[in-house]
N, C-alpha and C positions, 0 to 999 in steps of 0.2 A: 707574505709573512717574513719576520728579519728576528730572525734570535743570536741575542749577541751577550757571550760570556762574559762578565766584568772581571769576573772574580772567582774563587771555588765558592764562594756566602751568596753571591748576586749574578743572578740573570736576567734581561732584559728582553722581553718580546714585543713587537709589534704587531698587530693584526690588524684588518677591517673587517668589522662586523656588520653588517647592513648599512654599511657606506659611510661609518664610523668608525677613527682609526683610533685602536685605544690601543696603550702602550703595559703593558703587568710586564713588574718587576716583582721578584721572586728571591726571598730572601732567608737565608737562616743564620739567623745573627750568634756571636760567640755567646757561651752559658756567664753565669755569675761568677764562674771561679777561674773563667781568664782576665788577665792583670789589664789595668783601665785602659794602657794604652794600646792594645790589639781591641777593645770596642772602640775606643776615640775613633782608630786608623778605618776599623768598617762605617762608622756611621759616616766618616769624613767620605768614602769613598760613596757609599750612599746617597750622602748630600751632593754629590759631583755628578750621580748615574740620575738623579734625579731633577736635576738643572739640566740636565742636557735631550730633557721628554719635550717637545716640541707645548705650548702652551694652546693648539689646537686639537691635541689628543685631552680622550679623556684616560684619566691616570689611574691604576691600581697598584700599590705596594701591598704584598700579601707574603706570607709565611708564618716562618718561625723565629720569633725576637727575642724568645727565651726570658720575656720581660713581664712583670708584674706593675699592671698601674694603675693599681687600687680602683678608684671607684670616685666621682665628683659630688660634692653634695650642694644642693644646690645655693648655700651661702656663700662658696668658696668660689672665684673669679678665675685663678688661676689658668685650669684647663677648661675654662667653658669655650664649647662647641668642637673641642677637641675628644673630650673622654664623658662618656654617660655616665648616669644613674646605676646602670647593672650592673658592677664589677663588684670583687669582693677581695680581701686585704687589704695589705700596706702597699704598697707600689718600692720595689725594689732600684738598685742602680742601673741595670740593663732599663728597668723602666720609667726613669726620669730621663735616659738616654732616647729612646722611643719619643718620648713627650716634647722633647726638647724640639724633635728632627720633626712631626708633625704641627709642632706650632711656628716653625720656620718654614714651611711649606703648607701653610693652609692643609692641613689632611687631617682626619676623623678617624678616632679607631672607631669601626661600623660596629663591631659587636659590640661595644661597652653600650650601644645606644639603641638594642634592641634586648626588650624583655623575654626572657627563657623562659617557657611555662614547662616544658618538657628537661624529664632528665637525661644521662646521658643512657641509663639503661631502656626509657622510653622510648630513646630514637634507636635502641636497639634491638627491640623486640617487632617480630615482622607483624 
């Protein structure tokens, strides 16, 4: 295992898991009410921690992006196969930030593309 600091926002792990070496990065991106150029400086730094994942791993970026990014409908080109069907809202600036850095690197936001049947008090009750 190799866990390597980028940043206080980003961390980087390497593992093998049954003989596959996947790499999660671990992130918590600046809120809405930091100035553009402290998100530019993280996602720039993002886009660098993420260029440098070996293209034989398999890759996970996961956290907290503080970003809203609405929701695809399916007339709209845009983010397709990047952002699903399940989301709700407007998609904010942290989240056309987000959108930007997964269509520059082929990556999916995985929940927008799985349907909740359950609420959050659902997966709360034992």
């Amino acid at each position: 295992m190799e866990i390597e600091c980028i940043s206080d926002r980003i961390i980087k792990v390497t593992i093998k898991i049954k003989g596959q070496i996947c790499t999660i990065i671990g992130v918590y991106a600046p809120t809405n009410k930091h100035d553009i150029e402290t998100k530019i400086g993280f996602y720039s730094l993002l886009d660098k921690t993420i260029q440098s994942v070996s293209k034989k791993h398999t890759l996970f970026v996961c956290g907290d992006f503080n970003a809203r990014v609405g929701r695809s409908r399916k007339d709209e080109n845009q983010w397709h196969g990047i952002l699903g069907n399940y989301g709700s809202g407007q998609s904010n600036e942290n989240g056309l930030l987000l959108l930007e850095t997964c269509t520059t690197h082929n990556l999916r936001i995985a929940m927008q593309h799985i349907l909740q049947t359950q609420t959050s008090r659902d997966l709360a009750t034992p």
